[in-house]
C-alpha positions as CSV (number, residue, x, y, z in Angstrom):
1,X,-18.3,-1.9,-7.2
2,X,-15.5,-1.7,-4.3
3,X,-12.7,-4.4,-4.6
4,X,-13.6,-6.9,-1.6
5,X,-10.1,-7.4,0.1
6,X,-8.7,-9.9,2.8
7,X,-6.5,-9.3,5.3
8,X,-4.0,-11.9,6.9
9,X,-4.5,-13.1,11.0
10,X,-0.6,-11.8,10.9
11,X,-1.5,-8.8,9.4
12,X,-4.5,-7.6,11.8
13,X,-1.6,-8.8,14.3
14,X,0.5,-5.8,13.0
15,X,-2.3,-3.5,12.8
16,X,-3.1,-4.6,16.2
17,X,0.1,-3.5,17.3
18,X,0.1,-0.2,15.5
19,X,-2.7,0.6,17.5
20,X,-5.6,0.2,14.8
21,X,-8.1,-0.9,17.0
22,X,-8.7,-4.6,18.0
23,X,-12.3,-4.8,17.5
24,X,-12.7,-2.9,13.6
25,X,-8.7,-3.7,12.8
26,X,-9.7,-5.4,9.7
27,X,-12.3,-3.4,8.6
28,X,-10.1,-0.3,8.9
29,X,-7.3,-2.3,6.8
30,X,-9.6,-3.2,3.9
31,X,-10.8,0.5,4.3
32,X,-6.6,1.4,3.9
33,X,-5.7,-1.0,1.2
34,X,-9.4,0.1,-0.7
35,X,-7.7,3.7,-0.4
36,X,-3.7,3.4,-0.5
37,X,-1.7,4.8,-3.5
38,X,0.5,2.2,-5.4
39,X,3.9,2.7,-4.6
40,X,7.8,1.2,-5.6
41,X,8.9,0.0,-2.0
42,X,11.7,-3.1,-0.9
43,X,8.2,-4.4,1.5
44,X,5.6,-3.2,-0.2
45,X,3.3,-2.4,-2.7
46,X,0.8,0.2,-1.7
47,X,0.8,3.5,0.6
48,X,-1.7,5.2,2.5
49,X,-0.9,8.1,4.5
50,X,2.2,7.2,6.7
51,X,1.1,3.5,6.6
52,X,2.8,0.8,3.9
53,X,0.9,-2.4,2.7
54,X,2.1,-5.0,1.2
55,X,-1.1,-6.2,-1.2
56,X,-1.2,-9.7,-3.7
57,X,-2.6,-9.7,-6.9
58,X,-5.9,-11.5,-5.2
59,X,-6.4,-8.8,-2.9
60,X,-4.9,-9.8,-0.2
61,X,-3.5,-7.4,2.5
62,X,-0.4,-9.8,4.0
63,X,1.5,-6.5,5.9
64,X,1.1,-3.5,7.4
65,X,3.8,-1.2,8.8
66,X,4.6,2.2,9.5
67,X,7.2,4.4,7.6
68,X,9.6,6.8,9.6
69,X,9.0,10.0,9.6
70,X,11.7,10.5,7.1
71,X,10.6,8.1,4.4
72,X,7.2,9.5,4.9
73,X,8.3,12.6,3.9
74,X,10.0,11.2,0.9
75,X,7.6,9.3,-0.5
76,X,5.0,12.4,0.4
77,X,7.6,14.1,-2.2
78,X,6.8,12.1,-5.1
79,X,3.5,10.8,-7.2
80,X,3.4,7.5,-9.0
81,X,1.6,6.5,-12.6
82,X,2.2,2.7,-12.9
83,X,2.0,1.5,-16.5
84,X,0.5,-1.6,-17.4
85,X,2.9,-3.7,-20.0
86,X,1.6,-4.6,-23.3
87,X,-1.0,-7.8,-22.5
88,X,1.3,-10.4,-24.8
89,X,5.0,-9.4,-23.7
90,X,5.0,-11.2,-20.5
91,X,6.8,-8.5,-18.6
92,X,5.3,-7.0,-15.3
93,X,5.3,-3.5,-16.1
94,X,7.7,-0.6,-15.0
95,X,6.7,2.4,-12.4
96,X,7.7,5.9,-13.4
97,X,8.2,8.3,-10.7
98,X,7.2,11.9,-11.2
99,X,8.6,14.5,-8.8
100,X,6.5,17.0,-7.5
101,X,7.1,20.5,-6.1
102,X,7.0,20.8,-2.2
103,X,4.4,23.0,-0.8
């Protein structure tokens, strides 16, 4: 079953802006947070293609933005393996980062 996600009248306002299409914005967000990769990022959580999201524990898609071409091209660089913490230590988890070769 696909995770159901919500998206933010602020964030269909970015994606708006970012030229996502007024009419499907928010289908075509869910579609990109249903998608993105999760990444290690100062404003957000999850990645998909040059696009960042920042998405809540509830599923729920509160920013979209675009990277440069730069950081794109880093974070294209580089694959992620979240680890889940042990389920009674409290702590949040860690994100190891993996490089990968360039093509």
């Amino acid at each position: 079953m696909a995770r159901n996600f919500r998206v933010t009248q602020e964030a269909l306002k970015q994606a708006e802006r970012l030229g996502l299409g007024a009419i499907d914005a928010e289908e075509v967000v869910k579609d990109m947070a249903r998608r993105a990769s999760r990444i290690t990022h100062p404003a957000a959580n999850r990645r998909y293609r040059n696009f960042i999201l920042f998405v809540t524990p509830d599923d729920v898609v509160t920013m979209i933005g675009v990277m440069g071409q730069g950081e794109a091209s880093y974070f294209g660089q580089r694959t992620y393996d979240e680890r889940r913490s042990a389920e009674n230590d409290g702590s949040s988890g860690e994100a190891a980062v993996e490089r990968t070769r360039r093509r």
